[in-house]
PyMOL Python script that loads the backbone (N, CA, C, O; Angstrom):
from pymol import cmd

cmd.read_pdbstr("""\
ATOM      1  N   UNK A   1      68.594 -13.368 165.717  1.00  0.00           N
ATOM      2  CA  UNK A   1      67.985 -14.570 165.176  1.00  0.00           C
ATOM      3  C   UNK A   1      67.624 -15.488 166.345  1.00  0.00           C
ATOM      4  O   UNK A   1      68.367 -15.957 167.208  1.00  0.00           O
ATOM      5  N   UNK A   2      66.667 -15.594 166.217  1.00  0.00           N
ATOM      6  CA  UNK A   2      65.846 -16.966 167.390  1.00  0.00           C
ATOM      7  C   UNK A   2      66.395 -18.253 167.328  1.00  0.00           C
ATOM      8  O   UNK A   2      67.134 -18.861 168.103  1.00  0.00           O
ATOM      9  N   UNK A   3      65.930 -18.525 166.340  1.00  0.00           N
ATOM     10  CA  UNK A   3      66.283 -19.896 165.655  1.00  0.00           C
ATOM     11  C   UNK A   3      67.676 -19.968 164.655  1.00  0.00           C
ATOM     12  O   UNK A   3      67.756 -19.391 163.571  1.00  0.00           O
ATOM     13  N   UNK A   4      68.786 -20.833 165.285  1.00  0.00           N
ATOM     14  CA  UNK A   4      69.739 -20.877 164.674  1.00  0.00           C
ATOM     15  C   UNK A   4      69.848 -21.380 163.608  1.00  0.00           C
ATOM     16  O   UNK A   4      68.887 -22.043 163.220  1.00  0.00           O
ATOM     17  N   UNK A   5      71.051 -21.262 162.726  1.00  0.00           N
ATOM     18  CA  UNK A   5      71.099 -22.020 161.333  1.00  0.00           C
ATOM     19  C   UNK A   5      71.438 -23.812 161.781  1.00  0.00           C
ATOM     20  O   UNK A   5      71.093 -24.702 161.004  1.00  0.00           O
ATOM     21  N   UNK A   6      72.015 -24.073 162.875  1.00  0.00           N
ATOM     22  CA  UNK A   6      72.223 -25.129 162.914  1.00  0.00           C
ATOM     23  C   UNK A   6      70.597 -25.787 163.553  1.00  0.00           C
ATOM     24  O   UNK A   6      70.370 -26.774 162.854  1.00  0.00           O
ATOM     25  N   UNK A   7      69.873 -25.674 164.195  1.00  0.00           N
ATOM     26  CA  UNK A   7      68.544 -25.970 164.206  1.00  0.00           C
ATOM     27  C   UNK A   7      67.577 -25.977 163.173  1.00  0.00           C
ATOM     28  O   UNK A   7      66.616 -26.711 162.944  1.00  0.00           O
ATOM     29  N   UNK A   8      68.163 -24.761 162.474  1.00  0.00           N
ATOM     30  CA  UNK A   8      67.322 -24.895 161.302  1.00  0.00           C
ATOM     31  C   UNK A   8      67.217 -26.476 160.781  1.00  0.00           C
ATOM     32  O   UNK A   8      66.245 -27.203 160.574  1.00  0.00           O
ATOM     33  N   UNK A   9      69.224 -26.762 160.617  1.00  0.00           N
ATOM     34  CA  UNK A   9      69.600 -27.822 159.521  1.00  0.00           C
ATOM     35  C   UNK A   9      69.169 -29.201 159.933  1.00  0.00           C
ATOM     36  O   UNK A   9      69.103 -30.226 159.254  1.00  0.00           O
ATOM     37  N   UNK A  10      68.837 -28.956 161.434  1.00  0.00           N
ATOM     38  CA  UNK A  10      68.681 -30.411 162.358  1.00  0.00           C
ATOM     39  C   UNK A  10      67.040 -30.389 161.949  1.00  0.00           C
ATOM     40  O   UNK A  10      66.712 -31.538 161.653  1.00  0.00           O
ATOM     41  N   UNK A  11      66.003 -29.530 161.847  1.00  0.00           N
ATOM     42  CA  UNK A  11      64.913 -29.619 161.324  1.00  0.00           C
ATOM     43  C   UNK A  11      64.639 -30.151 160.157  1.00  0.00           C
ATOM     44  O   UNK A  11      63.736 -30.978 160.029  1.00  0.00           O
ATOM     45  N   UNK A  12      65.495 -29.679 159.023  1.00  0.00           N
ATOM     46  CA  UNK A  12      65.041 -29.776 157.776  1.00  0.00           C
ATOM     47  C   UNK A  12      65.794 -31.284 157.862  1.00  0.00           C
ATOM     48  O   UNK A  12      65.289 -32.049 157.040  1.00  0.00           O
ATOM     49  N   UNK A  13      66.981 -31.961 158.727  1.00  0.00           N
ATOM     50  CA  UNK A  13      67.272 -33.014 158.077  1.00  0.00           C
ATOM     51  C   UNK A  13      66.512 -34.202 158.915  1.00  0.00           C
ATOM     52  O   UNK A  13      66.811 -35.378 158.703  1.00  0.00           O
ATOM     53  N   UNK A  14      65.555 -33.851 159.839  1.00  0.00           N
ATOM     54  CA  UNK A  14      64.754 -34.619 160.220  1.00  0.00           C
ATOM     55  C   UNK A  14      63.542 -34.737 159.645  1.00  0.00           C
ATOM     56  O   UNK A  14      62.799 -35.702 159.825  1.00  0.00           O
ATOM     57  N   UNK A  15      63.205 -33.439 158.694  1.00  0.00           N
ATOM     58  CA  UNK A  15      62.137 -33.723 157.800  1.00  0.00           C
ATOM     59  C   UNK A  15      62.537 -34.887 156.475  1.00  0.00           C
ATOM     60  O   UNK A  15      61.698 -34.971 155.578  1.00  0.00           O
ATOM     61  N   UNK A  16      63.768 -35.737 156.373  1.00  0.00           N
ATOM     62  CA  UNK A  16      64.738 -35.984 155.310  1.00  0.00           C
ATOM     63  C   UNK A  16      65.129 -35.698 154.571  1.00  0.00           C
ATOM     64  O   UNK A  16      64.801 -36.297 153.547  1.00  0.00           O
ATOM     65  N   UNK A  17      66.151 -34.559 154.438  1.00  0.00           N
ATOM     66  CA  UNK A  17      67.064 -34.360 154.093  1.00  0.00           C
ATOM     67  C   UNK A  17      68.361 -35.014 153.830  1.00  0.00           C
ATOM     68  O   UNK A  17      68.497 -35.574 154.917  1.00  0.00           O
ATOM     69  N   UNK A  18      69.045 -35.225 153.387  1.00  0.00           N
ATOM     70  CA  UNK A  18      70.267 -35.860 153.841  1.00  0.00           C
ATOM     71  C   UNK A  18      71.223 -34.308 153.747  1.00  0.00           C
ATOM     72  O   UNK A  18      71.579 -33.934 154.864  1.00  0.00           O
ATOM     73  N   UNK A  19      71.542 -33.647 152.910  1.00  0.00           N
ATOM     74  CA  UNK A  19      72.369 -32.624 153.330  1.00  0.00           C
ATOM     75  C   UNK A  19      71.730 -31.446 152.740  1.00  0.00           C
ATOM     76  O   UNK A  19      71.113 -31.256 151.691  1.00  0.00           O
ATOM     77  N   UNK A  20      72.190 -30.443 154.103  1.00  0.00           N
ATOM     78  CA  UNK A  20      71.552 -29.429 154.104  1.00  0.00           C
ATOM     79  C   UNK A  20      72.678 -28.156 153.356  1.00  0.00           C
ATOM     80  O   UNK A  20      73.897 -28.283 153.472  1.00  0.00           O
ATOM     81  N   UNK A  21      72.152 -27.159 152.726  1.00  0.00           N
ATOM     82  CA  UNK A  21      73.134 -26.296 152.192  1.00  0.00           C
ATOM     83  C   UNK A  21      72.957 -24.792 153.368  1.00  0.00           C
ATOM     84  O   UNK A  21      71.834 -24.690 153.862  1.00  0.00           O
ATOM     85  N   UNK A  22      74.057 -23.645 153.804  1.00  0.00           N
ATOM     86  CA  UNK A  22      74.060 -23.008 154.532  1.00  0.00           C
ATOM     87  C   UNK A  22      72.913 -21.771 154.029  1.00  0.00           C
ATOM     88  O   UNK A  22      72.064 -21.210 154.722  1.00  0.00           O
ATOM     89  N   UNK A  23      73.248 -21.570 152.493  1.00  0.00           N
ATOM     90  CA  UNK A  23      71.676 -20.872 152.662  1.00  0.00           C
ATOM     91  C   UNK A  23      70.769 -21.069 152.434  1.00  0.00           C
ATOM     92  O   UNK A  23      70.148 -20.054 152.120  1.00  0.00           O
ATOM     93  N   UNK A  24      70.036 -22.243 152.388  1.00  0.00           N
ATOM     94  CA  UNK A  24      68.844 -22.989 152.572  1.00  0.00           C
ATOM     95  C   UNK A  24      67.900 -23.123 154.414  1.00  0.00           C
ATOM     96  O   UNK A  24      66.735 -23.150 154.810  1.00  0.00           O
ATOM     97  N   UNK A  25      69.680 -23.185 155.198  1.00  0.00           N
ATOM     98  CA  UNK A  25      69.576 -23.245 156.766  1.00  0.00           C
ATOM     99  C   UNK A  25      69.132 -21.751 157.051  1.00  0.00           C
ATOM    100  O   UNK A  25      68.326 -21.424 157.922  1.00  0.00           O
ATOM    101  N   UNK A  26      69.699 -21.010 156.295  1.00  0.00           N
ATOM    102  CA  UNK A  26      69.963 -19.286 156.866  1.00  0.00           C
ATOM    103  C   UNK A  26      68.104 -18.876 156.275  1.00  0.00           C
ATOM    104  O   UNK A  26      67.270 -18.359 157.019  1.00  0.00           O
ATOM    105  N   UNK A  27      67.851 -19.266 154.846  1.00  0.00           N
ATOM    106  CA  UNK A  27      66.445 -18.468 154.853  1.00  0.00           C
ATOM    107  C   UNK A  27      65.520 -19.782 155.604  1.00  0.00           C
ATOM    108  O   UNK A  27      64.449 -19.313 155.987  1.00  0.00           O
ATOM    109  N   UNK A  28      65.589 -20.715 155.801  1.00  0.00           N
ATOM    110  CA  UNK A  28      64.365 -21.408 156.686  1.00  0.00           C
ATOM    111  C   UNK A  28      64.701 -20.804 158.117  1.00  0.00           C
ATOM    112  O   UNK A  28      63.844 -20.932 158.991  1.00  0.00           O
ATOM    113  N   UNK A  29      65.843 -20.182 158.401  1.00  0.00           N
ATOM    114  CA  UNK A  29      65.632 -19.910 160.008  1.00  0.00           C
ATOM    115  C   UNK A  29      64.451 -18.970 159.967  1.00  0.00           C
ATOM    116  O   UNK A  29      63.358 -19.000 160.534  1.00  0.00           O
ATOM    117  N   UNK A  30      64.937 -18.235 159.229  1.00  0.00           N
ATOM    118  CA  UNK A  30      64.463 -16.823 158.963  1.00  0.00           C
ATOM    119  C   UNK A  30      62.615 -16.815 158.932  1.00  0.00           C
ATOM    120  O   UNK A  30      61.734 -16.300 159.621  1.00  0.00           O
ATOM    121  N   UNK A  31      62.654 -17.414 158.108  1.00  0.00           N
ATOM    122  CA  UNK A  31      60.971 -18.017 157.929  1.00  0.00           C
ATOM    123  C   UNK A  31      60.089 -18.021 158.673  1.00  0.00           C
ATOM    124  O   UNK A  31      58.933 -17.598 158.630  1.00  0.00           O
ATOM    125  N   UNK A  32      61.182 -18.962 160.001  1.00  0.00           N
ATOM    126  CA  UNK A  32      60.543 -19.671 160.830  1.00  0.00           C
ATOM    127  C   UNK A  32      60.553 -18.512 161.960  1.00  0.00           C
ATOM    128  O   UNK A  32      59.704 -18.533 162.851  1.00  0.00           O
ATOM    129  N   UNK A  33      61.477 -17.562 161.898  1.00  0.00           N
ATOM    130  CA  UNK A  33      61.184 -16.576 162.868  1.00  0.00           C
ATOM    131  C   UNK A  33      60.538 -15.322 162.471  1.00  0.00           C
ATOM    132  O   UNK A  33      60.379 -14.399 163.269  1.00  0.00           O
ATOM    133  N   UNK A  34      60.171 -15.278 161.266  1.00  0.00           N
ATOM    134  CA  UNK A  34      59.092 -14.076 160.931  1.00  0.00           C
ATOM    135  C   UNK A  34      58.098 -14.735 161.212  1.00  0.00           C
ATOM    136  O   UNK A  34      57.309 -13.883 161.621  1.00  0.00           O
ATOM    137  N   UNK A  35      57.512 -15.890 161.274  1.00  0.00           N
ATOM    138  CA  UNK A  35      56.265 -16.613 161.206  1.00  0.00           C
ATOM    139  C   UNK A  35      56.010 -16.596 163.138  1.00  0.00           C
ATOM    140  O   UNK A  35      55.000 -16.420 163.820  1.00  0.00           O
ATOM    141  N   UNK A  36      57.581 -16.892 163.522  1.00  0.00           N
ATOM    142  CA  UNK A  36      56.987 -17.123 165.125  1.00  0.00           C
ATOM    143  C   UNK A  36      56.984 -15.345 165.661  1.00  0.00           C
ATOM    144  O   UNK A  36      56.764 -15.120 166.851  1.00  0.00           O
ATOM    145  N   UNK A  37      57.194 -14.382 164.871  1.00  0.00           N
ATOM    146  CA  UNK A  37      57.530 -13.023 165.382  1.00  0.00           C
ATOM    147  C   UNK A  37      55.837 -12.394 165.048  1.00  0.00           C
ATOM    148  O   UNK A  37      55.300 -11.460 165.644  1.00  0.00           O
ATOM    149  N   UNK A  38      55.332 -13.096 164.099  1.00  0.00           N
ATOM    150  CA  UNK A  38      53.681 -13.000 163.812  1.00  0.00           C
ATOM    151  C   UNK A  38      52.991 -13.187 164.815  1.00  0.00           C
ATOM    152  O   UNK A  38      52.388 -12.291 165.405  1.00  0.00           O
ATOM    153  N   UNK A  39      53.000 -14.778 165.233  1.00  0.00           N
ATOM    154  CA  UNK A  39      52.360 -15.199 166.270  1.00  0.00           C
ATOM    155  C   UNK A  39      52.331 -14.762 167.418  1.00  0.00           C
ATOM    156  O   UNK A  39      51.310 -14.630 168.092  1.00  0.00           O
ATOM    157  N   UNK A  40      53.841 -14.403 167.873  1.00  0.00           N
ATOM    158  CA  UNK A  40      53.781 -13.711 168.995  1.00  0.00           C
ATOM    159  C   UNK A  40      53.087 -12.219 169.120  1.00  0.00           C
ATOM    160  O   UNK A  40      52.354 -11.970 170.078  1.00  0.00           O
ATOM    161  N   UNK A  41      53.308 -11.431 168.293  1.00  0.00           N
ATOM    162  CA  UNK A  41      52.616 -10.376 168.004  1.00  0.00           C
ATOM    163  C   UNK A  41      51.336 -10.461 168.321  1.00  0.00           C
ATOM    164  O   UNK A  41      50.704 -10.142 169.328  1.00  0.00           O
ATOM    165  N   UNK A  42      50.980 -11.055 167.066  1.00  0.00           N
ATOM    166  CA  UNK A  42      49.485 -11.408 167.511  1.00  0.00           C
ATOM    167  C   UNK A  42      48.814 -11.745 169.164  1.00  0.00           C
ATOM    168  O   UNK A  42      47.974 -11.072 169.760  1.00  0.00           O
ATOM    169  N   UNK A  43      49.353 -12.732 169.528  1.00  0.00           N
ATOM    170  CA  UNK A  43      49.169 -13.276 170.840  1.00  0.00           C
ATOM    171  C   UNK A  43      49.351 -12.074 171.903  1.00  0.00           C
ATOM    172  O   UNK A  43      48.397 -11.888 172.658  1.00  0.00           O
ATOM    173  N   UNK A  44      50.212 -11.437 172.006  1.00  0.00           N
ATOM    174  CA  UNK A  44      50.280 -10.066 172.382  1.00  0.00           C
ATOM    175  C   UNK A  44      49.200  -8.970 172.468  1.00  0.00           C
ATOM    176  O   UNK A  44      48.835  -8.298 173.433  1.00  0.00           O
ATOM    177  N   UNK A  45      48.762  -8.982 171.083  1.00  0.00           N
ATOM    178  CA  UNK A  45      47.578  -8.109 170.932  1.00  0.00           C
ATOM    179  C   UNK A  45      46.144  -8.930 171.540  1.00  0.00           C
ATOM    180  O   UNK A  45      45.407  -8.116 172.097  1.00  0.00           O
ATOM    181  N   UNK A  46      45.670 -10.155 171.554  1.00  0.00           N
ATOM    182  CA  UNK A  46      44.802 -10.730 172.068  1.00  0.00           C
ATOM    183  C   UNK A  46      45.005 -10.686 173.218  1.00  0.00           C
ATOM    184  O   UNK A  46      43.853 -10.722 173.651  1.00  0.00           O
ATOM    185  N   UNK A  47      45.993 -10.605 174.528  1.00  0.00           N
ATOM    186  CA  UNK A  47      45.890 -10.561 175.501  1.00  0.00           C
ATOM    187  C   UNK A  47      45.572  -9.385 175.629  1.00  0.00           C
ATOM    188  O   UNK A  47      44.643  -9.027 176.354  1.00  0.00           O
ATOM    189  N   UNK A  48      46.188  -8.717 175.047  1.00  0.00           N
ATOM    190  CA  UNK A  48      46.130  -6.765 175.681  1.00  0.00           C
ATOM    191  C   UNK A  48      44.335  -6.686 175.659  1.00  0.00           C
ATOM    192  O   UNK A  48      43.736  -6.234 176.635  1.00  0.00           O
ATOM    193  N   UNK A  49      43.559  -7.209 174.359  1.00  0.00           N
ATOM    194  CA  UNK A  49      42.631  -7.011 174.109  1.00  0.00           C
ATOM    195  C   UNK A  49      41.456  -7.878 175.422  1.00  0.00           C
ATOM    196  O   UNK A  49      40.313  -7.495 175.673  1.00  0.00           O
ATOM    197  N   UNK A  50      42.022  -8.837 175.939  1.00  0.00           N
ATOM    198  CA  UNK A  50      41.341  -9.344 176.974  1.00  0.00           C
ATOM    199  C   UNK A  50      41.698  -8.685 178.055  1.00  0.00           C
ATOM    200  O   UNK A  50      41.657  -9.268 179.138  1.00  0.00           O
ATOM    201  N   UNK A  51      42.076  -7.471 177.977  1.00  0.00           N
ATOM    202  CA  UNK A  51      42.761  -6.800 179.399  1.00  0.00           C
ATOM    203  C   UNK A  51      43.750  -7.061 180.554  1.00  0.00           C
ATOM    204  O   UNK A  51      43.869  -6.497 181.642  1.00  0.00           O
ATOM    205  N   UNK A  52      44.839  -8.715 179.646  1.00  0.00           N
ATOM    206  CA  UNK A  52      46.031  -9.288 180.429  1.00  0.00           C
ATOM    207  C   UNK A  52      46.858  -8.535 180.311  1.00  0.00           C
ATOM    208  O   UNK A  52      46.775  -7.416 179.805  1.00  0.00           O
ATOM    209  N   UNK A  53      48.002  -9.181 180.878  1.00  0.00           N
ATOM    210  CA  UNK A  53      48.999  -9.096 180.761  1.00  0.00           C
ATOM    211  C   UNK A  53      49.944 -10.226 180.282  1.00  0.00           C
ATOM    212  O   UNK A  53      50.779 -10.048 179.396  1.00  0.00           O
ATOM    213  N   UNK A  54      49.783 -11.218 180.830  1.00  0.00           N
ATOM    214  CA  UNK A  54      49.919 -12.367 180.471  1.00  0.00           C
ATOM    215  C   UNK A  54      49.462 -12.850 179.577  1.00  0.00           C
ATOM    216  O   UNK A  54      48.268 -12.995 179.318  1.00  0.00           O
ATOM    217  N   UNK A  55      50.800 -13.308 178.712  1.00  0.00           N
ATOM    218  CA  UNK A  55      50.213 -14.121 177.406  1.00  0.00           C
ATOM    219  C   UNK A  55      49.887 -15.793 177.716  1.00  0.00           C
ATOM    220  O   UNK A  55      50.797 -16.251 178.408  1.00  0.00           O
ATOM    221  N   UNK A  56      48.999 -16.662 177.440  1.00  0.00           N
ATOM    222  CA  UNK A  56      48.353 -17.364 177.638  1.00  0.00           C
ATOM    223  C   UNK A  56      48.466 -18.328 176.513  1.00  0.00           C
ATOM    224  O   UNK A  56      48.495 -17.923 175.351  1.00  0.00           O
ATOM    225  N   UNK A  57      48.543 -19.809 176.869  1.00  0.00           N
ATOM    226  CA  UNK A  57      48.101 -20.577 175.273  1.00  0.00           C
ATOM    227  C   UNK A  57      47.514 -20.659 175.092  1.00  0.00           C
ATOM    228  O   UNK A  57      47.344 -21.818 174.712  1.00  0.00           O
ATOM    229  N   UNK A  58      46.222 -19.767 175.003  1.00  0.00           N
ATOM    230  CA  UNK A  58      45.005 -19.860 173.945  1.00  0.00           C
ATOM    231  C   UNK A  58      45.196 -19.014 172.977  1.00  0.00           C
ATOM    232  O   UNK A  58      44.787 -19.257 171.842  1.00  0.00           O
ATOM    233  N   UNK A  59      46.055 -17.539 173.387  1.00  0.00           N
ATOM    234  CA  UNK A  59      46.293 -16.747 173.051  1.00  0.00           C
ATOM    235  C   UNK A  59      47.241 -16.981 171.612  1.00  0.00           C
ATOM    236  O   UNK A  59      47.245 -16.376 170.540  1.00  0.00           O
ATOM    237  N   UNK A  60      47.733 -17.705 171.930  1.00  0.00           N
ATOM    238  CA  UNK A  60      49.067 -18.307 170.872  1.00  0.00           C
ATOM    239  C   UNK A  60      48.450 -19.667 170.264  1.00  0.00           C
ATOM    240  O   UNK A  60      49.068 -20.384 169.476  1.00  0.00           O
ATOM    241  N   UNK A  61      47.188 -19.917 170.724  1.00  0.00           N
ATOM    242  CA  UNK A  61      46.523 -21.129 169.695  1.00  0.00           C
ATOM    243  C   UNK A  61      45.626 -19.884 168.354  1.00  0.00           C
ATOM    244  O   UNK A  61      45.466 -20.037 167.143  1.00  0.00           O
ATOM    245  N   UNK A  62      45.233 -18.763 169.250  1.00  0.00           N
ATOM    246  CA  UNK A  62      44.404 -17.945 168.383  1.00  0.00           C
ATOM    247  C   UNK A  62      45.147 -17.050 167.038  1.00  0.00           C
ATOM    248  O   UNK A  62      44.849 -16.679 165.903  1.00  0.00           O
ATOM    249  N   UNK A  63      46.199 -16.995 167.912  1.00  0.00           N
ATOM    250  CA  UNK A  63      46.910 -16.051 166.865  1.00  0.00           C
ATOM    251  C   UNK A  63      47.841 -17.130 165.693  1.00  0.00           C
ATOM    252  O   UNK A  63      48.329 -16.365 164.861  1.00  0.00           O
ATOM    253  N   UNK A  64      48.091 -18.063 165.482  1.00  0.00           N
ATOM    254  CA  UNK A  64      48.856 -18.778 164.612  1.00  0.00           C
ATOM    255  C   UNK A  64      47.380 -19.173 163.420  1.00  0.00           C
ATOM    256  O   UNK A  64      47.568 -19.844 162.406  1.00  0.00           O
TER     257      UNK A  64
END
""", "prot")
cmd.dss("prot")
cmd.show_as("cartoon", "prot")
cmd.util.cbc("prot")
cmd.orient("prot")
């Protein structure tokens, strides 16, 4: 897991929350790291496709 459950809870309670429940923390981590495991992917494949190696932030502006 990338993103911890306690980051999760510090996210969601800065979105206002006042209390967060543990599996509410456990599937938003989750979410948030299939969504960033997309992007990166993606971003991955756009570099390969520009003939880098290096992933780039355009690369990761294109792919999200």
């Amino acid at each position: 897991m990338l993103i911890s459950k306690s980051a999760a809870k510090r996210i969601i309670r800065e979105a206002g929350a006042v209390r967060v429940g543990d599996g509410a923390a456990a599937e938003f981590a989750n979410m948030i790291n299939s969504f960033a495991y997309g992007v990166a992917s993606k971003a991955v494949k756009l570099a390969a496709h520009a003939k880098r190696k290096t992933v780039e932030k355009s690369d990761i502006k294109l792919a999200r």
